[in-house]
Backbone as numpy.savetxt, mean C-alpha at the origin, in Angstrom:
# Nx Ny Nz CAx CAy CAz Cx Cy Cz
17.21 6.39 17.35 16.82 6.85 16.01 15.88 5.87 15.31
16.03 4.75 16.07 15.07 3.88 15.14 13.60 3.52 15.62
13.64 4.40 16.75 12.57 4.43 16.99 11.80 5.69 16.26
12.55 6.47 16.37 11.53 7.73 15.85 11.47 7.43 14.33
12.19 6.62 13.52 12.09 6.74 12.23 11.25 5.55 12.02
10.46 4.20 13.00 9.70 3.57 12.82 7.91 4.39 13.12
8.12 5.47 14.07 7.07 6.19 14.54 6.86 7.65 13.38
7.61 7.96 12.74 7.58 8.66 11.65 7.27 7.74 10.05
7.52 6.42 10.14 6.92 5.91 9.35 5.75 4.90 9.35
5.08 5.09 10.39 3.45 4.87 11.01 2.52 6.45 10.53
3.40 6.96 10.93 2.56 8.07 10.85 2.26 8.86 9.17
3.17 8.47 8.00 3.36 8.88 7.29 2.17 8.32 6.16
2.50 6.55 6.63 1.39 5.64 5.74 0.29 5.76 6.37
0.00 6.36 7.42 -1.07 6.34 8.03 -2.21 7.75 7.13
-1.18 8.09 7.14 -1.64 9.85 6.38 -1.67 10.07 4.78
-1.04 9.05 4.05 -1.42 9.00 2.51 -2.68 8.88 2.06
-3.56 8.25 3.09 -4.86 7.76 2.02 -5.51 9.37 2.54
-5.66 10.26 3.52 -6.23 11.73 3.58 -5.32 12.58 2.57
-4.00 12.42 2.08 -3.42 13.18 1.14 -3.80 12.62 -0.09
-4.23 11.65 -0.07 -5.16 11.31 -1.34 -6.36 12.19 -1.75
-7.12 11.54 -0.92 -8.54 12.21 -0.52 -8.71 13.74 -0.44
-7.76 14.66 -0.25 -7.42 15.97 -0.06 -7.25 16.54 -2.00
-6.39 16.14 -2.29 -6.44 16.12 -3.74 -7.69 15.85 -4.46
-8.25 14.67 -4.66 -9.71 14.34 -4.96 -10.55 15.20 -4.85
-10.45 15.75 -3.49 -11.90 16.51 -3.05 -10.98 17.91 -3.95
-9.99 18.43 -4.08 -9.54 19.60 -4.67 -9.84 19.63 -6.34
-10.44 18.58 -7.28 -10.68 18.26 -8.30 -9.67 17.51 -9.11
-8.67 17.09 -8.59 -7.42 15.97 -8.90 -7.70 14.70 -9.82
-6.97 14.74 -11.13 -7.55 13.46 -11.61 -7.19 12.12 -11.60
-8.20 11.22 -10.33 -7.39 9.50 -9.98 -6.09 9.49 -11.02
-6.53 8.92 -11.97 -5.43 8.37 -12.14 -4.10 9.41 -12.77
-4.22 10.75 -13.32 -3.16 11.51 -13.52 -2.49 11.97 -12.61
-3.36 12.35 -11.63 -2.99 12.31 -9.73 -1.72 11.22 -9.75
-2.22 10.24 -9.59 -1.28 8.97 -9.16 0.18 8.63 -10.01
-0.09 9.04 -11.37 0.87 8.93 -12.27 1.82 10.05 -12.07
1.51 11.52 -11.85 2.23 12.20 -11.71 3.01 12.43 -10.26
2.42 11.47 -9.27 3.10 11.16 -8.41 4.36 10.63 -8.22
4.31 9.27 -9.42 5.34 8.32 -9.29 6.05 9.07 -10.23
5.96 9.88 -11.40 6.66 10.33 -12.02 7.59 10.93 -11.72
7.53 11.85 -10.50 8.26 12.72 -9.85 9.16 12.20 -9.21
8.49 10.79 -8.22 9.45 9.99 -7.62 10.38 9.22 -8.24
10.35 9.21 -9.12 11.19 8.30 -10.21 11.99 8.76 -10.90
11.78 10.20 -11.34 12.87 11.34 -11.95 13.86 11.57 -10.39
13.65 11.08 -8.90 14.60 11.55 -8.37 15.57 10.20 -8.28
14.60 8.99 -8.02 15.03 7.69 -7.67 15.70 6.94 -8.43
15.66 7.15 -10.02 16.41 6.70 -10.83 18.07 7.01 -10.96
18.23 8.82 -10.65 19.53 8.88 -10.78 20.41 8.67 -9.85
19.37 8.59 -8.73 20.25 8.44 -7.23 20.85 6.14 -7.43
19.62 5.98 -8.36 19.78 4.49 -8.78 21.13 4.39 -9.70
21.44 5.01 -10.37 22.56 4.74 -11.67 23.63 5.01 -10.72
23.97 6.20 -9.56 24.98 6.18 -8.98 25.23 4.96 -8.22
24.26 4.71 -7.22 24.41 4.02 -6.35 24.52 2.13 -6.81
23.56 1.96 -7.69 23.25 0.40 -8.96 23.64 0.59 -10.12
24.40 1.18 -10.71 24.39 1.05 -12.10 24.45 -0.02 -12.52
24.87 -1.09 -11.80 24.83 -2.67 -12.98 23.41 -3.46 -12.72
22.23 -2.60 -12.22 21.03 -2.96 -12.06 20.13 -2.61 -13.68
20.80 -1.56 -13.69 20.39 -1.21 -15.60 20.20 -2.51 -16.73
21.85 -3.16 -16.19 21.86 -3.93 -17.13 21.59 -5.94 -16.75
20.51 -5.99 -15.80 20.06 -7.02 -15.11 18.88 -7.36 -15.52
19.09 -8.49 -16.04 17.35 -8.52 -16.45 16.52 -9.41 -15.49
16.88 -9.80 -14.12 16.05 -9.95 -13.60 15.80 -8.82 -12.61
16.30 -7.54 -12.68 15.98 -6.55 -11.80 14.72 -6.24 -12.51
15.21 -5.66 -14.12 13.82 -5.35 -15.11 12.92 -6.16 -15.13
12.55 -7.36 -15.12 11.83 -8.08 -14.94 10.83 -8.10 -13.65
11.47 -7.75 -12.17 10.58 -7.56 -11.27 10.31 -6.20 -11.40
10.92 -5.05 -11.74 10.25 -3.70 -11.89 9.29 -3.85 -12.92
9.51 -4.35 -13.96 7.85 -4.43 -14.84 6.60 -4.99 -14.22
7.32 -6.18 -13.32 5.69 -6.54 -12.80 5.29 -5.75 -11.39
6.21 -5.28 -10.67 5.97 -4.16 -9.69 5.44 -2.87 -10.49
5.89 -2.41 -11.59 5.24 -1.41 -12.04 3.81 -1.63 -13.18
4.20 -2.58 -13.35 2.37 -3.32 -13.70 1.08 -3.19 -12.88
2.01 -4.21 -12.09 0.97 -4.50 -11.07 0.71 -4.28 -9.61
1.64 -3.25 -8.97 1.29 -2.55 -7.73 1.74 -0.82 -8.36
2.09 -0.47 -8.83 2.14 1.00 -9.18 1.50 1.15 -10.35
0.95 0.36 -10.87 0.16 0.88 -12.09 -1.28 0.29 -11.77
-1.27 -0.88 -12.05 -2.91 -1.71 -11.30 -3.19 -1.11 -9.78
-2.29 -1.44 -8.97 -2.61 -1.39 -7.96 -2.94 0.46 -6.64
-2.13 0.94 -7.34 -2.43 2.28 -6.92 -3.22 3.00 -7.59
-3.43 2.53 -8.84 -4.86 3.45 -10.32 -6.29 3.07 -9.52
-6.20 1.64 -8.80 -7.25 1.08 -8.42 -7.44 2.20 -7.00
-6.40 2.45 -6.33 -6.71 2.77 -4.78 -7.24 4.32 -4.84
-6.44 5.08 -5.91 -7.13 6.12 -6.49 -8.49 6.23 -6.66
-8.95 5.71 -7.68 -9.97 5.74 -8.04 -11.22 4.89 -6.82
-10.70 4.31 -6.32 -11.53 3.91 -4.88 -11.59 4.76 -3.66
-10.57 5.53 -4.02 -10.78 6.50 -2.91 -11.90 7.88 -3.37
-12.26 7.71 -4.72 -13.02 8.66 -5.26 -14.89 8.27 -4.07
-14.68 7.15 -3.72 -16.05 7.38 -2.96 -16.21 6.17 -1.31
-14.70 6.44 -1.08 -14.62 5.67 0.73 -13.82 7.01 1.35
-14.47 6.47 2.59 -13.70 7.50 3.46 -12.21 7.25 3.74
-11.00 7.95 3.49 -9.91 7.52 4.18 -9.25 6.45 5.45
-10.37 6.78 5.47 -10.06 5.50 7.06 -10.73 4.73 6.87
-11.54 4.42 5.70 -12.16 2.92 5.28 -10.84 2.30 4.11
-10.72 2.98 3.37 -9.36 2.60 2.78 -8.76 1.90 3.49
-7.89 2.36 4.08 -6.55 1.74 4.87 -7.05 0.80 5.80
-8.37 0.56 6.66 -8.83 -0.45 7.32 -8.63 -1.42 6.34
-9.60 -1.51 5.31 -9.65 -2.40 3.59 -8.50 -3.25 3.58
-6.98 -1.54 3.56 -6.10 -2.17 3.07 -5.00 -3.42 4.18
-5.69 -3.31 5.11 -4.99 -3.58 6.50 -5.09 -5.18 6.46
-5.92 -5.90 5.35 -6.03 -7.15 5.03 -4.75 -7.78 4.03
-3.61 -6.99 3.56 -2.70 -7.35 2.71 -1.79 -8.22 3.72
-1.42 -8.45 4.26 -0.04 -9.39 5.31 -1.08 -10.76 4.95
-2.51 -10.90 5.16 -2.68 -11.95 4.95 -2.38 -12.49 3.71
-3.21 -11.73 2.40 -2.89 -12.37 1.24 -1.27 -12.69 0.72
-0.13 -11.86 1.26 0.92 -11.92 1.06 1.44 -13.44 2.08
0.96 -13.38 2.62 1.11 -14.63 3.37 0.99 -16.10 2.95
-0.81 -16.34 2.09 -1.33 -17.31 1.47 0.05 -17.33 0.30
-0.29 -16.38 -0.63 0.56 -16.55 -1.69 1.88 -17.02 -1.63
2.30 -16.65 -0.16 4.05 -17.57 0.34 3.51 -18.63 0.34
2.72 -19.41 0.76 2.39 -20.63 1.49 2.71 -21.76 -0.14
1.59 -21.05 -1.03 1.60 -21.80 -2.55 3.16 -21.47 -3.31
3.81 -19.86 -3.16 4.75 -19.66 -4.17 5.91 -20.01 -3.96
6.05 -19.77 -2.01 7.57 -20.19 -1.92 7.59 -21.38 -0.92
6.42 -21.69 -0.55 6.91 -23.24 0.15 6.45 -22.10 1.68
6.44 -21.24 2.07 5.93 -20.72 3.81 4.83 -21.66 4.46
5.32 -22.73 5.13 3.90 -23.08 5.91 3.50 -22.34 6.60
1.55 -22.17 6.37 0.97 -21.99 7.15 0.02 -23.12 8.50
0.76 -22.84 9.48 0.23 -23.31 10.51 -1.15 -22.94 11.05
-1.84 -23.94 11.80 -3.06 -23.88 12.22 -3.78 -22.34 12.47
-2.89 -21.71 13.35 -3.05 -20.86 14.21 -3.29 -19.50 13.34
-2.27 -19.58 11.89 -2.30 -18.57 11.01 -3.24 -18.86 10.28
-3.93 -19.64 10.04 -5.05 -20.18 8.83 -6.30 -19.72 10.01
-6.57 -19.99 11.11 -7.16 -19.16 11.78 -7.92 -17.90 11.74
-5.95 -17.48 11.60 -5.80 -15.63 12.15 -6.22 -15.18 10.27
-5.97 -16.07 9.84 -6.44 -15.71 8.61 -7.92 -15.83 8.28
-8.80 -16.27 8.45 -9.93 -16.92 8.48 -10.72 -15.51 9.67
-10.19 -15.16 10.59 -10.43 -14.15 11.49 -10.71 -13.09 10.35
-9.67 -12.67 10.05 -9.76 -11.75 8.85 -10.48 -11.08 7.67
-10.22 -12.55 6.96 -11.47 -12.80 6.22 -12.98 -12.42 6.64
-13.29 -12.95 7.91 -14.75 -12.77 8.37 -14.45 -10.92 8.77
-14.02 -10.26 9.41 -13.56 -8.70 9.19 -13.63 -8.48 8.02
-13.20 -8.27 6.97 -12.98 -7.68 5.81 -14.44 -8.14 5.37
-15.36 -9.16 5.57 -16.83 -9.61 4.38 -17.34 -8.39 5.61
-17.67 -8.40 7.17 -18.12 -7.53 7.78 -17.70 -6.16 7.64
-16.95 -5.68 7.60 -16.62 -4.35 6.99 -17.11 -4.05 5.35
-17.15 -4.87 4.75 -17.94 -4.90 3.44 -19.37 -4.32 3.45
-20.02 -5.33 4.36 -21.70 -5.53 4.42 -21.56 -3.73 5.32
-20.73 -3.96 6.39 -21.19 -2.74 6.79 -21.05 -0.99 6.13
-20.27 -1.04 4.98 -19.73 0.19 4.48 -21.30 -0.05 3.22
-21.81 -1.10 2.66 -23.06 -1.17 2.31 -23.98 -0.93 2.96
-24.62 -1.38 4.00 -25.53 -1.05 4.82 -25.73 0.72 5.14
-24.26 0.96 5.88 -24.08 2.43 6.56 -23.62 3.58 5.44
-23.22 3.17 4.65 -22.27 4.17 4.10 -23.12 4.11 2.68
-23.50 3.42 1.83 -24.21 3.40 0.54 -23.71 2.51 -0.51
-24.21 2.29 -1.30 -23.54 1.27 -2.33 -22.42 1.65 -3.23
-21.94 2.83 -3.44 -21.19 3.32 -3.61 -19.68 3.36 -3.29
-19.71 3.06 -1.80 -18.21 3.38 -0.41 -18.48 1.72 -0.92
-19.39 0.39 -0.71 -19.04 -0.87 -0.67 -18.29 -0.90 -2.25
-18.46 -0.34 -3.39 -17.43 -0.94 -4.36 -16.50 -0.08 -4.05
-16.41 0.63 -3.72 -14.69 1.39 -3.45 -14.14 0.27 -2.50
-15.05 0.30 -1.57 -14.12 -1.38 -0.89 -13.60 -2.45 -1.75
-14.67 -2.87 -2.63 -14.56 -4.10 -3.71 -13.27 -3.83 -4.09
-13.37 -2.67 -5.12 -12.05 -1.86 -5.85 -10.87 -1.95 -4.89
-10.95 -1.76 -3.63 -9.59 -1.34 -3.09 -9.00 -2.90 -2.30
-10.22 -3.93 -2.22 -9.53 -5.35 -1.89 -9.31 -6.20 -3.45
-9.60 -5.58 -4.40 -8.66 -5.88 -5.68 -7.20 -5.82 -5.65
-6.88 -4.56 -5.61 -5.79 -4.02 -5.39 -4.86 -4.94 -4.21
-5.67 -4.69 -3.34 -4.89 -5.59 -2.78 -4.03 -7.25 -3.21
-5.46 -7.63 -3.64 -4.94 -9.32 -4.30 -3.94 -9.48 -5.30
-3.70 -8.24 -6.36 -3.02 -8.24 -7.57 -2.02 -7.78 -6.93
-1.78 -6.19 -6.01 -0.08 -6.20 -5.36 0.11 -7.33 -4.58
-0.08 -8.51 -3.99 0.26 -9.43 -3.32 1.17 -10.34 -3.95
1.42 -10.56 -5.64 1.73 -10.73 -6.09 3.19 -10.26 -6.58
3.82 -9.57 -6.65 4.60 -8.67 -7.10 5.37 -9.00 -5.29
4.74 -8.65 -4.61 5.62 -8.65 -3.23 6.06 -9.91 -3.13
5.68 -11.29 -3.44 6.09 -12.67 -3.17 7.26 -12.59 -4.26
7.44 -12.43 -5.39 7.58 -12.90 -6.42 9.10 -11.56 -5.99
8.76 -10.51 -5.59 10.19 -9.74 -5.42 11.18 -10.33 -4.28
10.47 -11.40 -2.91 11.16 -12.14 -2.23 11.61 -13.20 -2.93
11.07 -13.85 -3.59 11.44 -14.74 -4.19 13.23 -15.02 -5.01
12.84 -13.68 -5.67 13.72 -13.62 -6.69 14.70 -12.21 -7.08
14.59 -11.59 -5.83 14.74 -9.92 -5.86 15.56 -10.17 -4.91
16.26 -10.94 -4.18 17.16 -10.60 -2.88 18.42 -9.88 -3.28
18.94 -10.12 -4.60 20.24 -9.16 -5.07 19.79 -7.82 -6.02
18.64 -7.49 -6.01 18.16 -6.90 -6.53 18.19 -5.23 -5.94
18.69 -3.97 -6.14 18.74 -3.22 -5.07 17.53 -2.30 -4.63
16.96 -1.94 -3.71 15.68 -1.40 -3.86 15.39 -0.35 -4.09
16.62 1.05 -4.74 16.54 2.01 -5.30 16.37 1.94 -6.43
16.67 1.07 -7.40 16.28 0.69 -8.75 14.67 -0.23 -8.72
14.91 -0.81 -8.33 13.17 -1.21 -8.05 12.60 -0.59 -7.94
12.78 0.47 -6.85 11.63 0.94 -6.99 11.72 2.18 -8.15
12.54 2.78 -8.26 12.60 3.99 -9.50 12.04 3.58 -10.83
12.18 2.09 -11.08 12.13 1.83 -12.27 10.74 1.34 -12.01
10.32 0.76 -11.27 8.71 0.44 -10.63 8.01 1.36 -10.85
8.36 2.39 -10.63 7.47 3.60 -10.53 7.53 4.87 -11.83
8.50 4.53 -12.76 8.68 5.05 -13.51 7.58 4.20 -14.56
7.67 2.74 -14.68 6.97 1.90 -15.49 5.34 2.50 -15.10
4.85 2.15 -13.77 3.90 2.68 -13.35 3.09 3.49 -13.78
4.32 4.67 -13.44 3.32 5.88 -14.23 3.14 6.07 -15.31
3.90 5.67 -16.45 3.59 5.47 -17.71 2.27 4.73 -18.00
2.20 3.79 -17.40 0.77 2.98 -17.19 -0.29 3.44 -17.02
0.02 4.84 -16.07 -0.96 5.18 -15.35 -1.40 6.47 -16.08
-0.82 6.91 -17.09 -0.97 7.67 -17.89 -1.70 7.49 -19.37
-1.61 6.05 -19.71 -2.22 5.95 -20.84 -3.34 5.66 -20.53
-3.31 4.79 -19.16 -4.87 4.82 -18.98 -5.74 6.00 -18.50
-5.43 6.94 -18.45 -6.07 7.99 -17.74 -6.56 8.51 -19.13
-5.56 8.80 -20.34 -6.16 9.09 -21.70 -6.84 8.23 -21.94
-7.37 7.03 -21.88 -8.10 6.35 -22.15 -9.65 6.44 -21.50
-9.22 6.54 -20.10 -10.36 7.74 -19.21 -11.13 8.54 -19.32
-10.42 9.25 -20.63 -10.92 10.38 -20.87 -10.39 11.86 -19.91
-8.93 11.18 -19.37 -8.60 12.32 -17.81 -7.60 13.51 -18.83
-7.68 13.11 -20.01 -6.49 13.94 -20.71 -7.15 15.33 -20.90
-8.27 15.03 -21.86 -8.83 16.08 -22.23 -9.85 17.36 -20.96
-9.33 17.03 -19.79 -9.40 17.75 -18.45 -8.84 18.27 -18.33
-8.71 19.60 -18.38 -7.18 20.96 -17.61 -7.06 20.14 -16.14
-5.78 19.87 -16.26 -5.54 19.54 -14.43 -5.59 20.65 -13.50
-6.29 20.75 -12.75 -6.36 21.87 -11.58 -5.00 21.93 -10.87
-3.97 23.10 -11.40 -3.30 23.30 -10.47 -3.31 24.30 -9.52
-3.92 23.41 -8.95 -4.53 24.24 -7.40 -3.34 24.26 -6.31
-3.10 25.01 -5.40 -2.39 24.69 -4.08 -2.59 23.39 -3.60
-4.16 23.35 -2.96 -4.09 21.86 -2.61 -3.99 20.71 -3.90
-3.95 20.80 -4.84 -3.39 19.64 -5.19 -1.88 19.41 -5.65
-1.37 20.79 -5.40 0.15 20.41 -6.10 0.70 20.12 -4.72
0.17 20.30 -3.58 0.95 19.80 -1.90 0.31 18.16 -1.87
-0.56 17.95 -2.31 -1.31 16.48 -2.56 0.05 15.52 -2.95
-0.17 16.06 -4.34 0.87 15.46 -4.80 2.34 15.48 -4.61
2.65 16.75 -4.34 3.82 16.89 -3.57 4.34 15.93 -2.76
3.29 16.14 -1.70 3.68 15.54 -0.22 3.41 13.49 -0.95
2.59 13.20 -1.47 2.46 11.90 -1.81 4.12 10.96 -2.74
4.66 11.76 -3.62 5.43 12.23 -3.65 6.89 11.59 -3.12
7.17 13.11 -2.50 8.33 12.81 -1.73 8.47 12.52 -0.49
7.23 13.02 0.28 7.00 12.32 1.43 6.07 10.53 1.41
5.42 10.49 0.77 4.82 9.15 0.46 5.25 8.44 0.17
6.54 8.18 -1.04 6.86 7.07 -1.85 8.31 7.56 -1.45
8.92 8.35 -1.60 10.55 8.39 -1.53 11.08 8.30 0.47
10.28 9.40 0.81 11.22 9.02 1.84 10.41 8.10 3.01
9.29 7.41 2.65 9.24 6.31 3.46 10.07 4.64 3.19
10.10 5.20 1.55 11.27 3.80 1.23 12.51 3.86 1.26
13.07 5.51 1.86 14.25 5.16 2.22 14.15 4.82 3.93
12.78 5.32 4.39 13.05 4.75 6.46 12.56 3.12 6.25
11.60 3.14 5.43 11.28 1.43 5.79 12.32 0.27 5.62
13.41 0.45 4.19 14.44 -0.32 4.03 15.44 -0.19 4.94
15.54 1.12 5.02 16.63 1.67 6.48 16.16 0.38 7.82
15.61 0.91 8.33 14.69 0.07 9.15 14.56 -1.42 8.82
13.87 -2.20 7.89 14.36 -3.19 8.00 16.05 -4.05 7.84
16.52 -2.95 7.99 17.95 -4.06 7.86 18.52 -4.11 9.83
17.33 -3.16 10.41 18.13 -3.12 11.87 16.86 -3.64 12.85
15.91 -4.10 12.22 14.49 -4.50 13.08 14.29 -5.39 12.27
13.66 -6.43 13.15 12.87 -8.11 12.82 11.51 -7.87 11.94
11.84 -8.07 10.89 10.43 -8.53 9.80 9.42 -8.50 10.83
9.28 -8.99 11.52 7.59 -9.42 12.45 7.64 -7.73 12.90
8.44 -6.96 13.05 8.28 -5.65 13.54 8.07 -4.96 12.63
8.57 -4.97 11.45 8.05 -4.20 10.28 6.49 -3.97 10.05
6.23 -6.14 9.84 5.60 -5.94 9.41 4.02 -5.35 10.06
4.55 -5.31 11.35 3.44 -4.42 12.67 2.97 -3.30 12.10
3.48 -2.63 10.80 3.33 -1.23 10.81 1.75 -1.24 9.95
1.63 -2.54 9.37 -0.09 -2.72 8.41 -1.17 -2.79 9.87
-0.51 -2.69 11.09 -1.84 -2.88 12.22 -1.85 -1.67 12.72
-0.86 -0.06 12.99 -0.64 0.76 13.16 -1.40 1.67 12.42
-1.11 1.77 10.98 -1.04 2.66 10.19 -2.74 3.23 10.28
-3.65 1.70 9.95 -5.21 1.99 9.77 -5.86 3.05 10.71
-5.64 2.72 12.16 -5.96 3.99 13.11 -5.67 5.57 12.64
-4.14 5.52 12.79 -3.91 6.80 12.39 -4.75 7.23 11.18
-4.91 6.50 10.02 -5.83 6.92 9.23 -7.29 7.42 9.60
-7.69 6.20 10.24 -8.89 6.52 10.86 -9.37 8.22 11.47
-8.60 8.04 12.48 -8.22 9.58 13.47 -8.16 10.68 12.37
-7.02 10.69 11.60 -6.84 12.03 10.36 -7.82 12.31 9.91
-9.13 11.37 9.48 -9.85 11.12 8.58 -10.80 12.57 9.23
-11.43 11.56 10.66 -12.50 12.68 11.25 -11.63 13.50 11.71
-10.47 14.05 11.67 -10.18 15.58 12.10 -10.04 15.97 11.51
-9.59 16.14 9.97 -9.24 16.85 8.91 -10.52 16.54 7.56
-10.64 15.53 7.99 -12.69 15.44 6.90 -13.67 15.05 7.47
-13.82 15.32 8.61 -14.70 14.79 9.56 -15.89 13.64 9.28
-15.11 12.32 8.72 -14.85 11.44 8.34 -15.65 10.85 9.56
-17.10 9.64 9.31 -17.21 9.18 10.46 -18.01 7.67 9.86
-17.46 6.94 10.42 -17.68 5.31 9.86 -18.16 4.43 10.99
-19.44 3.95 10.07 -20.76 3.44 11.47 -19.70 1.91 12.18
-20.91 1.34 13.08 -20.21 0.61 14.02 -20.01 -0.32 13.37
-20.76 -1.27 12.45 -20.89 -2.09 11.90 -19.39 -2.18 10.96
-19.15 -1.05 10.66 -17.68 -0.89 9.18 -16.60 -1.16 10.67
-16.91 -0.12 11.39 -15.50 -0.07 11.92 -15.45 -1.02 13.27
-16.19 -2.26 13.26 -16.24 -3.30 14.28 -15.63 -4.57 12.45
-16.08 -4.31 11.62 -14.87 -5.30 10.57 -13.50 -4.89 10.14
-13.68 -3.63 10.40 -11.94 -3.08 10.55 -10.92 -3.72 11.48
-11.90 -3.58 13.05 -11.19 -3.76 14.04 -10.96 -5.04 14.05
-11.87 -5.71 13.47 -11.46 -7.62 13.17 -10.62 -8.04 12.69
-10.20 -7.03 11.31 -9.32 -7.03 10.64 -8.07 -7.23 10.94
-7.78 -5.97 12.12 -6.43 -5.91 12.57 -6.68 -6.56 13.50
-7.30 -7.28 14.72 -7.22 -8.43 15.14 -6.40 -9.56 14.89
-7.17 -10.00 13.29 -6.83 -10.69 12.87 -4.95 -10.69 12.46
-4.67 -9.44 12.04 -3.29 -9.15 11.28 -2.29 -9.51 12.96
-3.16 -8.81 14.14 -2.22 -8.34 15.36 -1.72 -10.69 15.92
-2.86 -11.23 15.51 -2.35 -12.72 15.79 -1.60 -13.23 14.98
-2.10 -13.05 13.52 -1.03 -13.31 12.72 0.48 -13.66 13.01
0.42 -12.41 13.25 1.97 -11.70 13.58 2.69 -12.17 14.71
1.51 -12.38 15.99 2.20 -13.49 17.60 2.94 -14.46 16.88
1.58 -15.48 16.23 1.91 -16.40 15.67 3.33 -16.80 14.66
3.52 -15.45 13.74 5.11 -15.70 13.29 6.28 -15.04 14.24
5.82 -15.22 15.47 7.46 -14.25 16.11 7.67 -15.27 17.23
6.48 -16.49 17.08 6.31 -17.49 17.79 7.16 -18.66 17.38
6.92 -19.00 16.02 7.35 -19.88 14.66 9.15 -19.17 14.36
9.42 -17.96 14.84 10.80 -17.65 14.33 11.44 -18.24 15.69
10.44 -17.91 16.69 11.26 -18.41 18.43 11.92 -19.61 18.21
10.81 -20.93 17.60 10.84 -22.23 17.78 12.46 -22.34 16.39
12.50 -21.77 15.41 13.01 -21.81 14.31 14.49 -21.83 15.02
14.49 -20.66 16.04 16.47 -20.36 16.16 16.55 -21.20 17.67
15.96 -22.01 18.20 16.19 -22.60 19.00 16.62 -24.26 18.38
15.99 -24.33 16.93 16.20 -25.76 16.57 17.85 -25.64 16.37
């Protein structure tokens, strides 16, 4: 079972940034799109939270990391991926986003004391040079346009990197049905005033088929039930296996992209993609290498 529920949750994150993009192209508005996403997820996640946490209500360091999780990766950080997806291809997205294990990495190194060893400063440095080449090339091939949706969507990245250290840090009794309900509840509130601010209010939202399955599926298939397989999952698989699923996911995106938007990204973008996850796939040797040496001391 844990295999199919690690291969059902490759396939799931792999497929959000085209259920994005599917909405968008249906006339969906970034950021009311995104807000009414988490909204939904959060009207289910909260009450299933009071049964299961109720003394998370009254924790103020639970509230404390859900404000800055819903600040700054469900409100900053998904308003941004939205609205960046308004002009990259789906499978430039998730390549983009396939650079986060590193920054979450650096930020251990400064926040919680994680050395980084040679080999990861490297695999990091690998990366880096992928992500500036996938840059130049989504400029070059794609137009100036797809390169700030890149800009926009390695923002996002740097600001949720934050929120993820800072929830290891200090979130280990923290339960992750209230996190995230209340993450995402904060979120969308966020994500709502800024959209009036947008100007997304005074827009009739198209409720179209494809965008109420957009959102739907983003939803309850996107946000609820991949955070109940991914937590599932990590309590019975090694972190270094989890975190395999940021080198997985980009392909499948890729693939969805040109079969369902016939989505096609020159050599130049998708030779800094592939650097990318290069880079993420050593990374990762490198910490399952560092845990070897760790349980042998």
């Amino acid at each position: 079972m844990a295999a199919v529920g690690y291969i059902l949750l490759c396939l799931i994150w792999g497929s959000t940034w085209l259920a994005i993009k599917l909405g968008l192209d249906a006339g969906m508005p970034p950021l009311l799109g995104a807000s009414l996403r988490f909204a939904i997820a959060a009207a289910l996640l909260l009450p299933a939270a009071r049964v299961m946490a109720p003394a998370s209500f009254r924790d103020r360091t639970a509230w404390r990391l859900a404000l800055l999780v819903g600040l700054l990766s469900f409100g900053f950080g998904y308003g941004a991926t939205y609205v960046a997806a308004m002009w990259i291809p789906s499978g430039l997205g998730s390549l983009t986003f396939g650079f986060f294990p590193f920054w979450v990495a650096v930020l251990a190194h400064f926040i919680l004391g994680e050395r980084l060893t040679v080999a990861k400063l490297l695999a990091i440095v690998l990366g880096f040079s992928g992500l500036a080449l996938l840059s130049y090339g989504s400029l070059r091939e794609l137009g100036p346009d797809t390169a700030l949706g890149v800009a926009i969507v390695t923002c996002s990245v740097l600001v949720q990197g934050f929120p993820q250290v800072m929830i290891k840090r200090d979130g280990k009794d923290v339960p992750t049905v209230f996190l995230s309900g209340a993450g995402m509840l904060i979120g969308s509130l966020v994500l709502l005033l800024v959209a009036g601010a947008a100007g997304e209010w005074s827009r009739p939202f198209p409720w179209t088929p494809t965008v109420m399955l957009s959102v739907g599926y983003l939803a309850l298939v996107g946000s609820i039930v991949t955070f109940m397989i991914y937590y599932g999952l990590l309590k019975r698989l090694s972190a270094t296996l989890m975190a395999l699923v940021a080198l997985i996911t980009p392909p499948i995106a890729v693939v969805l992209g040109g079969i369902y938007r016939s989505e096609q990204l020159g050599t130049l973008t998708l030779t800094g993609g592939a650097i990318v996850l290069l880079g993420v796939g050593l990374f990762q040797l490198e910490e399952r290498r560092v845990a070897r040496l760790r349980r042998r001391a």
